[in-house]
VEXMITOR-72273 format. One record per atom (N, C-alpha, C): residue in three letters; x, y, z. Coordinates in pm, whole numbers, plus 50000, padded with zeros to 5 digits. Example, Ala and Ser with C-alpha at 12.3 -4.5 7.8 and 13.67 -1.06 7.14 Angstrom:
Ala513194943150780Ala512304955050780Ala513204967050780Ser512854977550708Ser513674989450714Ser512905000350787
end
This chain:
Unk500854988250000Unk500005000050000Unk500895012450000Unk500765025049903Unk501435031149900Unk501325043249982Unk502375051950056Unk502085062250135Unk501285076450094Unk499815077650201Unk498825084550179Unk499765103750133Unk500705099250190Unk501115115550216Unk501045121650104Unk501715112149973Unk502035116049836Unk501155119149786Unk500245113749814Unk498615114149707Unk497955128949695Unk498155132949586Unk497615145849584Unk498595160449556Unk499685154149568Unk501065165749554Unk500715164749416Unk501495178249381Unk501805180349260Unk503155181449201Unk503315180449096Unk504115175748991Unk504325177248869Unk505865177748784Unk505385185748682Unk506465171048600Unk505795167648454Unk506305162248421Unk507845161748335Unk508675153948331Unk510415156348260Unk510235149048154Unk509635135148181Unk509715128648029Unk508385124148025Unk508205120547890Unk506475116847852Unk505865104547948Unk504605106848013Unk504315097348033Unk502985089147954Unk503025079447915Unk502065073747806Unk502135057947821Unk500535051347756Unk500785040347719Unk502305033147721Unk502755024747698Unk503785018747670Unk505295025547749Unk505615034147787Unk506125041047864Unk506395042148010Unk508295044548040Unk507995050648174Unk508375062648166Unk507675070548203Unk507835085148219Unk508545092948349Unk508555101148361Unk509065108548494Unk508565119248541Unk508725119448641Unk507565136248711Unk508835136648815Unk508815156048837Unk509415156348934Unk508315162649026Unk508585160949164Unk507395161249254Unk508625170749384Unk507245179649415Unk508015188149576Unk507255180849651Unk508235173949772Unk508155166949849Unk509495168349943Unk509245165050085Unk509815165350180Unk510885176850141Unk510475189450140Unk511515197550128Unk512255201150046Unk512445193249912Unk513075191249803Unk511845188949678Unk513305189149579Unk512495182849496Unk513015165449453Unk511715155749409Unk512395141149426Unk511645139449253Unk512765130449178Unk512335124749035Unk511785110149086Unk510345107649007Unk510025099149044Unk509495089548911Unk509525077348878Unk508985071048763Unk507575069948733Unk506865071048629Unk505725079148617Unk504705070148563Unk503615067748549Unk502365061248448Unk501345065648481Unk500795067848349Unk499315076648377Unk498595069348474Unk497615075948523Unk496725071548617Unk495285068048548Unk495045072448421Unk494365066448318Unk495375060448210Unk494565050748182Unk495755039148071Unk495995042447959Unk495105051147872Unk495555057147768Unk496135070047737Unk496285079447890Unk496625090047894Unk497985091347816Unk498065101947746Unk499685102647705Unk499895118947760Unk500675126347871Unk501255133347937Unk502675138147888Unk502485148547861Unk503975155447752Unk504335161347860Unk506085165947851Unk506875174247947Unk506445184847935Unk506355188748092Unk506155204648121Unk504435203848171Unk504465192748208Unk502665194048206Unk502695193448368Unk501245200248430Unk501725195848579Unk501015190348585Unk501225181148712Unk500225164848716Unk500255168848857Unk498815154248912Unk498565152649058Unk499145138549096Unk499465135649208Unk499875122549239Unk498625112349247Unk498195104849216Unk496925097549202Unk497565080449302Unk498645081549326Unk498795068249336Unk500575066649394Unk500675060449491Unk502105064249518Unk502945043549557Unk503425042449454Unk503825028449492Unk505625029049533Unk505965032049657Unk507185030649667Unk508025023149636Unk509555025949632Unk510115040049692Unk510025051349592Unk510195044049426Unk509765056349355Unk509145054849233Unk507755049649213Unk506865050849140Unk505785056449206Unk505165065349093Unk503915071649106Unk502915066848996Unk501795070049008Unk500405070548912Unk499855084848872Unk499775091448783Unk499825104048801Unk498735111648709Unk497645121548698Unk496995127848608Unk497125140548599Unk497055145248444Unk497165159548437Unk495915167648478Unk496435181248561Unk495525184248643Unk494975191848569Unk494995201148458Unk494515204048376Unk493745198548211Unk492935195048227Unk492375192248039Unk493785195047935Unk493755184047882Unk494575187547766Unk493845192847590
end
């Protein structure tokens, strides 16, 4: 079960995250900032860099589930 804390931070993405893909988001957390490995939080989402995302899903130590918080 992944830690509640993450769920809901935001995040901006570095590399695409999509279908077939691992992507990357960097996320402010504990003070810093942490790169974390990425997959949409919908399965067909495809998420381009520079987009900011929400944490939807946090599977440690460093994968996330992630959606763009804005409409594309």
């Amino acid at each position: 079960m992944g830690d509640a804390s993450m769920v809901g931070l935001l995040g901006r993405v570095t590399g695409t995250v999509g279908p077939g893909l691992v992507g990357e988001v960097i996320v402010q957390v504990r003070g810093g900032a942490e790169h974390f490995l990425a997959y949409p939080a919908a399965g067909g989402e495809r998420i381009e860099p520079g987009t900011v995302v929400t944490v939807v899903e946090y599977l440690p130590p460093r994968t996330v589930y992630v959606s763009a918080v804005y409409g594309s």
